[in-house]
DRENLOLO-319784 format. One line per 8 residues: number of its first residue (from 1); their letters; for each residue x, y, z of N, C-alpha, C, CB. Coordinates in pm, whole numbers, plus 32768, in hexadecimal, padded with zeros to 4 digits. Each point is the difference from the previous one (the first is absolute). Glycine has a CB too. Layout:
! residues N
NUM> A> X,Y,Z,X,Y,Z,X,Y,Z,X,Y,Z; ...;
//
This chain:
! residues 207
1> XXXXXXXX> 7F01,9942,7D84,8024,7F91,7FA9,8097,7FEC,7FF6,7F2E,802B,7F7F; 810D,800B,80A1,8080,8050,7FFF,8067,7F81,8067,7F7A,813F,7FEE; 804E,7ED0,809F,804A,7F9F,8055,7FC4,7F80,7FDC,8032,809C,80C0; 7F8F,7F20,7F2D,7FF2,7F7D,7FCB,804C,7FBD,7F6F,7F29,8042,8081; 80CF,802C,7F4F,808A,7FCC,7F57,8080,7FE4,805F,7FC0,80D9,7EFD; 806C,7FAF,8155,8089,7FFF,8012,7FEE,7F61,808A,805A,8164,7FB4; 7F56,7E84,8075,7FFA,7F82,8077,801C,7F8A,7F99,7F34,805E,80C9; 8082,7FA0,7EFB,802D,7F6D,7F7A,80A6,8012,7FAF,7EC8,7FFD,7F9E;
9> XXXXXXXX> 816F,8090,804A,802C,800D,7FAB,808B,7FC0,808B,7F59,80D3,7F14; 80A2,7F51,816B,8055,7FF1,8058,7FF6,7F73,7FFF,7FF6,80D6,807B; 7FC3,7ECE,7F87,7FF9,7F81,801A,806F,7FAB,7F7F,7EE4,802F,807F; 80CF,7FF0,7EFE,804B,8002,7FA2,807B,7FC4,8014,7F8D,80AA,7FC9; 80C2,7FE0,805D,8079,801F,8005,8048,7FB3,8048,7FC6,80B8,7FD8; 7FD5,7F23,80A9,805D,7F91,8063,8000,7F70,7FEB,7FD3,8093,80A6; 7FC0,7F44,7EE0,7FE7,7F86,7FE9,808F,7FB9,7FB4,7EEA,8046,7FF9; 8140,802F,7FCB,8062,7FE2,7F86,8083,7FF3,8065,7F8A,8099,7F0F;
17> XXXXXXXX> 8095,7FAD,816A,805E,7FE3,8039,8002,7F8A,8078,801F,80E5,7FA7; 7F7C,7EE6,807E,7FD7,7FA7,804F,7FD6,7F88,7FCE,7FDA,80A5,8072; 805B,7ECC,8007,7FFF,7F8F,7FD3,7F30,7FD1,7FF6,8146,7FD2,807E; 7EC8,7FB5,7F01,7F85,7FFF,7FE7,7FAF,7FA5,8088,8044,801E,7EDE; 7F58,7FF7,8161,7FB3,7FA9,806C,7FC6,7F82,7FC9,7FC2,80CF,8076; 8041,7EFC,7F03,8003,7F76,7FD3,8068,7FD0,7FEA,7F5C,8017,7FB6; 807B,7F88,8066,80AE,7F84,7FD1,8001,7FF8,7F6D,7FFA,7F32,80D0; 8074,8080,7F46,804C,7FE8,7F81,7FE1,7FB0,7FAD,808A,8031,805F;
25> XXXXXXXX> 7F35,7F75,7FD9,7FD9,7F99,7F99,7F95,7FC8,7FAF,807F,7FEF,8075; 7F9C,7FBE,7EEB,8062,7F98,8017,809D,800D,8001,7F48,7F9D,7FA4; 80F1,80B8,8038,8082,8048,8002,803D,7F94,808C,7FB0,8139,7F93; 802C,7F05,80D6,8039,7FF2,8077,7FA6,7F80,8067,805B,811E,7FD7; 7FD7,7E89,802D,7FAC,7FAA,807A,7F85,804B,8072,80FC,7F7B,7FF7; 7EAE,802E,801F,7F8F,8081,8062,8005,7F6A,8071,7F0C,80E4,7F2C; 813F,7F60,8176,7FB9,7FCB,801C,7FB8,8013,805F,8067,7FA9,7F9B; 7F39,7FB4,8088,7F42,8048,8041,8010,7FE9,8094,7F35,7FA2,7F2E;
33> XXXXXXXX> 809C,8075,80E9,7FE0,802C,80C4,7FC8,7F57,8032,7F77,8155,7FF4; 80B9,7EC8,8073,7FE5,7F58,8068,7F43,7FFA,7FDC,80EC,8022,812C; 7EFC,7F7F,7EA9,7F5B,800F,8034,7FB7,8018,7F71,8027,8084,810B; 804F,7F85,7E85,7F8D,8019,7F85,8002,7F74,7FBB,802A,8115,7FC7; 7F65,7F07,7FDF,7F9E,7F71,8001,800A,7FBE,7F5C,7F2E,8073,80CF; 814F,7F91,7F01,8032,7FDA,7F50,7FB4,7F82,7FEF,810F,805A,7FEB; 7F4B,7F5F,7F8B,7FE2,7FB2,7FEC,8032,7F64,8013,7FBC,80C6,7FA6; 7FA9,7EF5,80B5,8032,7F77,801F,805D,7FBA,7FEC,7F71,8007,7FFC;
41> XXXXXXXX> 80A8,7F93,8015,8084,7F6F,7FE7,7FE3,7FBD,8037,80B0,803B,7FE8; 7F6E,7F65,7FF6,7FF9,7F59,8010,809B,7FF5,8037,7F41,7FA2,7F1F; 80B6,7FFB,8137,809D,7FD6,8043,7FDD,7F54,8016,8053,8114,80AB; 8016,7ED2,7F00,7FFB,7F59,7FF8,800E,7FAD,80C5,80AC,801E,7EBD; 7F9D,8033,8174,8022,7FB6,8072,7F9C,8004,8066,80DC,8025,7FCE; 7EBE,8043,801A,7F95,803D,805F,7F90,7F9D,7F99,805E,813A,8070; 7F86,7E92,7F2A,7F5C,8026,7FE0,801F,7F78,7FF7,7F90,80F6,7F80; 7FEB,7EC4,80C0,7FD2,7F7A,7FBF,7FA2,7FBF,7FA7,804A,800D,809B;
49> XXXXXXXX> 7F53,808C,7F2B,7FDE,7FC4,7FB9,7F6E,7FFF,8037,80E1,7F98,7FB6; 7ED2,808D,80AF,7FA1,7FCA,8039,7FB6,805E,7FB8,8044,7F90,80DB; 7FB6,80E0,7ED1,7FA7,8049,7FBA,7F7E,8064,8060,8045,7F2A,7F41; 8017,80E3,8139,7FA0,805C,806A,800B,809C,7FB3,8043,7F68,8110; 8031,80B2,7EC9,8000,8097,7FB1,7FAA,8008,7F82,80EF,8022,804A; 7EC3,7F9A,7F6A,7FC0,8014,7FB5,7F6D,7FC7,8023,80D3,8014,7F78; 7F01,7FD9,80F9,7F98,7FE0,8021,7FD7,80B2,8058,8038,7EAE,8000; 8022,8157,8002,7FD3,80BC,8076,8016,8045,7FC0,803A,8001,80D1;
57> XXXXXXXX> 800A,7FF5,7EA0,8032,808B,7FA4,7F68,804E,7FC8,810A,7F76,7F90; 7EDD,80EC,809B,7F80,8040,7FE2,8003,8007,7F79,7FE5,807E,80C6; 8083,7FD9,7F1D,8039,8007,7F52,7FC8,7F88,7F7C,80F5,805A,808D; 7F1A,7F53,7FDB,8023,7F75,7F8D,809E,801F,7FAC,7EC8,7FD9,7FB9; 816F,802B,809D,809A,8006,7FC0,8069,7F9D,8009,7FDA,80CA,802B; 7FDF,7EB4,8027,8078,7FB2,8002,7FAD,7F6F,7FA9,809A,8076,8112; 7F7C,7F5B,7E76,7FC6,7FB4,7FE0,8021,7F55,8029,7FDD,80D4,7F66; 7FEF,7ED3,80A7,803A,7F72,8032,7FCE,7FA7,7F75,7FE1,8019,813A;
65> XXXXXXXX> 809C,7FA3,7E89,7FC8,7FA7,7F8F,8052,7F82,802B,7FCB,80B7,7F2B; 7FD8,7EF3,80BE,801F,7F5A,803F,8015,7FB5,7F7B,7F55,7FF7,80EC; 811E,7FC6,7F14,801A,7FA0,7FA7,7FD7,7F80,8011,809A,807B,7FDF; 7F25,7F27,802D,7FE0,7F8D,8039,8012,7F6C,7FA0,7F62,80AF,808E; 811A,7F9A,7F43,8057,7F62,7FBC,802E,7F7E,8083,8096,80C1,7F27; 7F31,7EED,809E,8032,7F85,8087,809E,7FF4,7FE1,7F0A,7F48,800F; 814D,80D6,7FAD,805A,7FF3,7FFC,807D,8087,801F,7F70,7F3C,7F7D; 802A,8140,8097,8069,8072,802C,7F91,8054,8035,80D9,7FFC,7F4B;
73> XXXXXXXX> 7EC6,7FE5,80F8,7FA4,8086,8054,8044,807A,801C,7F88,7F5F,807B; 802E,80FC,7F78,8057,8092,803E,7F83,8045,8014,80F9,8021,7F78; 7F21,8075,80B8,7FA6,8050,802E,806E,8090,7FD7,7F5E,7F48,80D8; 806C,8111,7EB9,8051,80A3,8006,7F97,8059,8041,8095,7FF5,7F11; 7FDD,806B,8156,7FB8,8058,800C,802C,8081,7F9C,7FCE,7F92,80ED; 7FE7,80B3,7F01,8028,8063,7FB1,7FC5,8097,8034,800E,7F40,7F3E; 804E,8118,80E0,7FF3,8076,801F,7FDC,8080,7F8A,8099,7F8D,80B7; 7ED1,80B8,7F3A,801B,8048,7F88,7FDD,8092,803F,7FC4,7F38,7F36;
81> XXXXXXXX> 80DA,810C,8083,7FE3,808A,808A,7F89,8085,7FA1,815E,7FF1,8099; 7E7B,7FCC,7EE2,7F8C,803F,7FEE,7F89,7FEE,8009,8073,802E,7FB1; 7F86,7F90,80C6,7F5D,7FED,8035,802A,8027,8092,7F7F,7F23,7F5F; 810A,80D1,80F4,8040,800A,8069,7FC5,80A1,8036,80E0,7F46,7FA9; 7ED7,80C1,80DA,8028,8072,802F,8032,8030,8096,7F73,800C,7F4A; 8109,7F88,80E0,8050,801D,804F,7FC7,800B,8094,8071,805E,7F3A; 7F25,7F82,80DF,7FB4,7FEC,8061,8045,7F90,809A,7F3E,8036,7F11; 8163,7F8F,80C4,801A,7FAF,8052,7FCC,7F88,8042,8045,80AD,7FF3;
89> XXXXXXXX> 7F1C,7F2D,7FCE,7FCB,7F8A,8035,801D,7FAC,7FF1,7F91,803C,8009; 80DB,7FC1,7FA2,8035,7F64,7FDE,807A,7FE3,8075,7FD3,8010,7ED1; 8058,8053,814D,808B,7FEA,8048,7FB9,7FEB,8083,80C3,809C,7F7A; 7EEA,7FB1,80AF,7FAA,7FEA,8050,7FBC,7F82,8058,8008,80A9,7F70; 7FFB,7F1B,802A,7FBB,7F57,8000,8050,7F8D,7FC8,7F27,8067,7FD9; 8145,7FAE,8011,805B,7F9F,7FE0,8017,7F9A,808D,8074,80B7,7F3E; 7F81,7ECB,8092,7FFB,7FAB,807E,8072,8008,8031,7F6C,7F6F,7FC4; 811C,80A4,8000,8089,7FED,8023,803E,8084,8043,8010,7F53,7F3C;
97> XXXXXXXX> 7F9B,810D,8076,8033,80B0,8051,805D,8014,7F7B,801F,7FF2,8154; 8030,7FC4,7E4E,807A,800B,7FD5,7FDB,7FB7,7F51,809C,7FF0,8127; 7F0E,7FEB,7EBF,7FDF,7FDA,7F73,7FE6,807B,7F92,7F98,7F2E,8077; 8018,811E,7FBE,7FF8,80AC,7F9D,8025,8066,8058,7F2F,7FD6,7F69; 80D5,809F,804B,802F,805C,804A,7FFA,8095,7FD2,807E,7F45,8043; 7F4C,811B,7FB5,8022,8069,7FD2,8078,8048,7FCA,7F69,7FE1,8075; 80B9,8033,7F31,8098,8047,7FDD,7FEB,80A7,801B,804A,7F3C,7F26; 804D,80F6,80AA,7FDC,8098,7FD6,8015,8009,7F79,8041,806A,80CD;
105> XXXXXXXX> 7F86,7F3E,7EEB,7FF3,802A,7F5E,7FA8,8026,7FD6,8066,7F8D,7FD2; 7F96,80F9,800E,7F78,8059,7FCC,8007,801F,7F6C,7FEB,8078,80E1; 8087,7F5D,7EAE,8010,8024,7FB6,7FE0,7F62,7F8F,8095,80F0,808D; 7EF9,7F23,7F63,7FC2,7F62,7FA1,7FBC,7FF2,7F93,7FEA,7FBC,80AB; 8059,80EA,7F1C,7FD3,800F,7F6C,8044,7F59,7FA1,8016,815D,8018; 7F85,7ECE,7F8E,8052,7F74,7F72,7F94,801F,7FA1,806D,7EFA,808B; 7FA3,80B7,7EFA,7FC6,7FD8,7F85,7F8A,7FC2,8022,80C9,7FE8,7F8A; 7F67,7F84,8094,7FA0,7F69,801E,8010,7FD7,8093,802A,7F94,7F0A;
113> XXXXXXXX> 7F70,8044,811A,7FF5,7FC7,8095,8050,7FA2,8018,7F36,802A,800F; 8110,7F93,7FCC,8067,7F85,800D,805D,8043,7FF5,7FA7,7F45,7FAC; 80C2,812C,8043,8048,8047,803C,7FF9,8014,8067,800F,8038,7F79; 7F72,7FDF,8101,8032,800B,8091,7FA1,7FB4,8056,8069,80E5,7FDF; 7F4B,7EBD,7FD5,7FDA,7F95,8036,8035,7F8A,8060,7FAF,8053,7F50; 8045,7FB5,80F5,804B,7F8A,8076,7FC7,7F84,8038,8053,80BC,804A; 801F,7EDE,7F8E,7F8C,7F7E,8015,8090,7FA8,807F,7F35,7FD6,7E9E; 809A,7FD2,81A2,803A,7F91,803B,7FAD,7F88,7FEF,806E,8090,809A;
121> XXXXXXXX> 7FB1,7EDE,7F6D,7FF7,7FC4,7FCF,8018,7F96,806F,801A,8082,7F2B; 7F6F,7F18,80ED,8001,7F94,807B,7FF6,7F95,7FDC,7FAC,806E,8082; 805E,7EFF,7FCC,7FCF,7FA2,7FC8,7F9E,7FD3,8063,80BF,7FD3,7F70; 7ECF,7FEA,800A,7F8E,7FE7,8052,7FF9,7F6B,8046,7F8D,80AC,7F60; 8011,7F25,8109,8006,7F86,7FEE,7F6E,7FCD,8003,80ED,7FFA,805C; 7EF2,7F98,7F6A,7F8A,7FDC,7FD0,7FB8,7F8B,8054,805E,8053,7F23; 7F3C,7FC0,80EB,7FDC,7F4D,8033,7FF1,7FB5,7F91,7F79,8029,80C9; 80DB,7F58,7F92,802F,7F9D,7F9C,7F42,7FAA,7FC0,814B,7FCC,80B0;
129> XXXXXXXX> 7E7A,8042,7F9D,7F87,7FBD,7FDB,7FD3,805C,7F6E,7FB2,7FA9,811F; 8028,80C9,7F11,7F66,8039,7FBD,807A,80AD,7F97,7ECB,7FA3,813F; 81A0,8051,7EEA,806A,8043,7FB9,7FE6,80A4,8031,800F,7F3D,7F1E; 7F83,80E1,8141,7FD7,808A,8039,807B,805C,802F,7F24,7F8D,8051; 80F4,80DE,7FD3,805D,8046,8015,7FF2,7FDC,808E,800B,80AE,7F40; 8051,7F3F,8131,803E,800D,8091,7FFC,807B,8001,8092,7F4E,8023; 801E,80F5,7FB6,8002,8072,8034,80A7,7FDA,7FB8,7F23,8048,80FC; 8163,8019,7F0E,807F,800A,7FDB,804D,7FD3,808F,7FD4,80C5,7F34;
137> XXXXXXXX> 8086,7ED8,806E,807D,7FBB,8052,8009,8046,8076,808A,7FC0,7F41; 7FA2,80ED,80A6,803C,8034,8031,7FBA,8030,808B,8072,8019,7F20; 7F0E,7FCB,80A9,7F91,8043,807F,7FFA,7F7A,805A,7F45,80BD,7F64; 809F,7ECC,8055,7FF1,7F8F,8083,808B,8003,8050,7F5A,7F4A,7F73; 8127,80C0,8060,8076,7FDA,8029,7FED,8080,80AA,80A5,7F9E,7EBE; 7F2B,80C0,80F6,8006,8093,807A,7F8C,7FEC,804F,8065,80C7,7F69; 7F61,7ED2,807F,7F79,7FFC,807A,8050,7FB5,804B,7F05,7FFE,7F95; 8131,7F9F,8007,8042,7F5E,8074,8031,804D,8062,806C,7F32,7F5F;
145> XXXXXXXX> 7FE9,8112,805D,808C,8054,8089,7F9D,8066,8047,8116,801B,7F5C; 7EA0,8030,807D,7FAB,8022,8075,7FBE,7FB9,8083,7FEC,806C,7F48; 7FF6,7F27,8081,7FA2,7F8E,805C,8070,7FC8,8060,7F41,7FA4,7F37; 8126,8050,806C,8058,7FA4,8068,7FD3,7F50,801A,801B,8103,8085; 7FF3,7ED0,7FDC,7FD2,7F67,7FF0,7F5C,8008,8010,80EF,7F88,8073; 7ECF,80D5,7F9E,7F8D,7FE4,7F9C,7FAC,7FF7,7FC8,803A,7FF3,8027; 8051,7FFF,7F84,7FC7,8004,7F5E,7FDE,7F41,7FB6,80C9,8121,7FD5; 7F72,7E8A,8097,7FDB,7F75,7FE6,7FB3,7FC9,800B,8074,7FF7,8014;
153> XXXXXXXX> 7F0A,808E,8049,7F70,7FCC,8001,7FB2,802C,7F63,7FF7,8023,812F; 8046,7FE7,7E63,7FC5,8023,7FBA,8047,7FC8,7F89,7FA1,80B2,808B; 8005,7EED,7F2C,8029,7F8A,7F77,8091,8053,7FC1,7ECB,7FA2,7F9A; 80CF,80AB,8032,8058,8046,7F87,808D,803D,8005,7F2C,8031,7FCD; 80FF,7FC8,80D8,8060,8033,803C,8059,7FE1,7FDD,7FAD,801A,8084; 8027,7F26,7FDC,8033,7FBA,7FE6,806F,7FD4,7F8E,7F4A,800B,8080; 804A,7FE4,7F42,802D,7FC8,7F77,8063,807F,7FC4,7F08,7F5C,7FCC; 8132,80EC,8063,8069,8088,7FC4,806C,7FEF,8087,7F31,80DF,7F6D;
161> XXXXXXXX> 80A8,7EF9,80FD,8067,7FE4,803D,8061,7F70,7FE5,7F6E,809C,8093; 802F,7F26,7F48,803C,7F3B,7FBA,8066,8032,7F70,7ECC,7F3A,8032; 80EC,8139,7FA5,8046,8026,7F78,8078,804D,8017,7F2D,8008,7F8A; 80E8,8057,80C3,8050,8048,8031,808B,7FB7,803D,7F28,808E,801B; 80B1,7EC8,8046,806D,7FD2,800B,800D,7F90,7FE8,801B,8083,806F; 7FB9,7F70,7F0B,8013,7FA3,7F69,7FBF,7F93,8049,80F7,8042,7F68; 7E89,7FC3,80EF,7FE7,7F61,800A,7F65,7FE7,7F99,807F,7FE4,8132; 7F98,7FA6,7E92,7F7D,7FD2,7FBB,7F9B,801D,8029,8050,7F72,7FCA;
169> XXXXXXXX> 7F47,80A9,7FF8,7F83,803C,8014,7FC7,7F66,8059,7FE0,80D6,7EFF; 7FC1,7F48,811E,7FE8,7F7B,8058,7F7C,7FC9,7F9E,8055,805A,8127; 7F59,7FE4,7EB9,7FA1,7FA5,7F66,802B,806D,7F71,7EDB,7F9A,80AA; 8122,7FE7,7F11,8030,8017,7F75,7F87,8039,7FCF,80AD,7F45,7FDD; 7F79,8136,7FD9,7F79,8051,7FA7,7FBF,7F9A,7FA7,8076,80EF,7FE8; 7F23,7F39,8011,7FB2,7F8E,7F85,8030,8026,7F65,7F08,7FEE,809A; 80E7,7FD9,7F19,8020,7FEE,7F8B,7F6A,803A,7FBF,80CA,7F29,8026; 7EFA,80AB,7FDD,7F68,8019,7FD1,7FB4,8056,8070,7FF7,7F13,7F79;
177> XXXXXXXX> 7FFC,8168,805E,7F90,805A,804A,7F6C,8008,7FFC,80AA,806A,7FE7; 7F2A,7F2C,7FE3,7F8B,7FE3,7FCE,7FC1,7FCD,809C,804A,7FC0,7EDB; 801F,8002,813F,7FE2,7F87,8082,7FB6,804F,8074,80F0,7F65,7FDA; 7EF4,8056,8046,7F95,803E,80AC,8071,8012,805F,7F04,7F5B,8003; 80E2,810D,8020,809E,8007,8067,7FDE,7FAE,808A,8059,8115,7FB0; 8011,7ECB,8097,8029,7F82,806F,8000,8078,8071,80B9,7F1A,7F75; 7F31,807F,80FF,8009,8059,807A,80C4,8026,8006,7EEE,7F6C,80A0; 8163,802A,7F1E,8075,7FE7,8034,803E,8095,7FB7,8006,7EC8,801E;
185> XXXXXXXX> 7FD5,818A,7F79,8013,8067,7F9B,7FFD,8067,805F,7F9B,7FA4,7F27; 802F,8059,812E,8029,806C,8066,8056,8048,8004,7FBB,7F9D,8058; 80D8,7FEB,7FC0,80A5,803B,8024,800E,8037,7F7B,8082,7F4A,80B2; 7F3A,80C4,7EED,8043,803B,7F66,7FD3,8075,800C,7FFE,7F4A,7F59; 802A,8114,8064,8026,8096,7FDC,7F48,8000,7FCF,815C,8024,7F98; 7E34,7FDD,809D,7F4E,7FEE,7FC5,7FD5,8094,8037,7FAE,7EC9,8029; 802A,817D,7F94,7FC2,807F,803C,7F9B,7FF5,8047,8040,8063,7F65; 7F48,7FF1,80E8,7FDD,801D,805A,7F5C,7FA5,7FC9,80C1,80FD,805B;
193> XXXXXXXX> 7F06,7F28,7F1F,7F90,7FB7,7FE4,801E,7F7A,7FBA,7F8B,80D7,7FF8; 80F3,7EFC,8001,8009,7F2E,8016,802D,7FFD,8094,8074,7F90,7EF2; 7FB2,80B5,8157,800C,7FBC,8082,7F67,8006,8033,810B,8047,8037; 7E9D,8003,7FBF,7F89,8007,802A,7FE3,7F5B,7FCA,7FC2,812E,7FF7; 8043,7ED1,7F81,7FC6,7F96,7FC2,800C,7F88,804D,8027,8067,7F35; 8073,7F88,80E6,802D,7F8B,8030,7FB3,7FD8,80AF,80FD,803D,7F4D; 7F0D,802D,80D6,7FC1,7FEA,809F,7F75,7FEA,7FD3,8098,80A5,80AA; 7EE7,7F93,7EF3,7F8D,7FCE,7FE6,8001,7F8E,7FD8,7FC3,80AF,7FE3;
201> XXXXXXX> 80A7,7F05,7FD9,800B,7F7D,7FE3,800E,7FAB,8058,8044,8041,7F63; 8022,7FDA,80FC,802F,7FC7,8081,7F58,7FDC,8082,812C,80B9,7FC2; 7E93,7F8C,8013,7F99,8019,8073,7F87,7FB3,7FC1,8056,80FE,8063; 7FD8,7EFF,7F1B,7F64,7FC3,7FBB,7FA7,807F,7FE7,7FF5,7F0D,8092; 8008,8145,7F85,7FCB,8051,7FD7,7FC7,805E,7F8C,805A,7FB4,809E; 7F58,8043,7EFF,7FD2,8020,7F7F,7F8C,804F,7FDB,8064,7F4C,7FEE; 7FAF,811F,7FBD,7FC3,806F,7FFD,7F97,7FD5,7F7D,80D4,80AE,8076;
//
């Protein structure tokens, strides 16, 4: 029993003269190795908004709330890193490569969730007919430039490229949405079920 006291009692002894094998902190900055997996961010210049990171977040950690005022549409995303478990699928699936991203922030203690809650903030755009969500400015503008010229086979393009270099829309939105929409409503900003509409109209066709 004898050599096992004095084996601990030796250890002891060297602990007190030797540096400790944990870090320092919060005292001292820590930092993390290439490849570790903190907490997300949003980057204004990368994200448009298209809400692919909260459609794959297993978690349910990135929430999407739509404002759908005709006079200031928006779309927040909001990051909540206590449902978050770092799984990278969001960065993963980001259409841009460069909209979210993993950090090395592992340290996301707080009080209340709106302390490290993270939101960005898009604008939406609406069809002018039936007021349905499209999709954010920011996402049609990054398809256009993906497509390249074309993108003029497609109404809605259009009508953001006429806007883009200030020329008049070519039909004036209706005033009254009540109205039966026109084949000519096409070139307007109409989502995917009034353009249907309009071509069943166009054809005579009735369900």
């Amino acid at each position: 029993m004898k050599k096992p006291k004095l084996r601990e009692l030796n250890e002891a002894i060297k602990s007190l003269f030797s540096r400790p094998h944990t870090t320092r902190f919060p005292r001292e900055p820590l930092n993390m190795p290439e490849g570790f997996r903190g907490k997300p961010q949003f980057y204004e210049d990368g994200c448009v908004g298209c809400g692919a990171c909260a459609q794959v977040c297993p978690a349910k950690a990135i929430e999407v709330e739509e404002n759908l005022d005709p006079a200031n549409p928006t779309r927040n995303l909001t990051h909540i890193p206590a449902y978050c478990i770092n799984c990278q699928e969001c960065e993963r699936n980001c259409i841009t490569g460069q909209g979210i991203k993993l950090t090395k922030q592992f340290d996301v203690s707080y009080f209340s969730e709106e302390e490290v809650n993270h939101s960005i903030q898009h604008q939406l755009v609406l069809c002018s007919h039936c007021g349905s969500v499209i999709g954010t400015k920011k996402h049609i503008l990054w398809v256009i430039n993906r497509v390249g010229s074309l993108s003029f086979a497609q109404a809605n393009y259009i009508e953001f490229i006429q806007k883009s270099l200030k020329i008049q829309a070519i039909i004036p939105e209706k005033q009254n949405k009540e109205e039966k929409i026109e084949r000519e409503e096409i070139f307007n900003l109409i989502c995917p079920k009034c353009r249907r509409a309009v071509y069943l109209e166009d054809e005579k066709i009735h369900f």
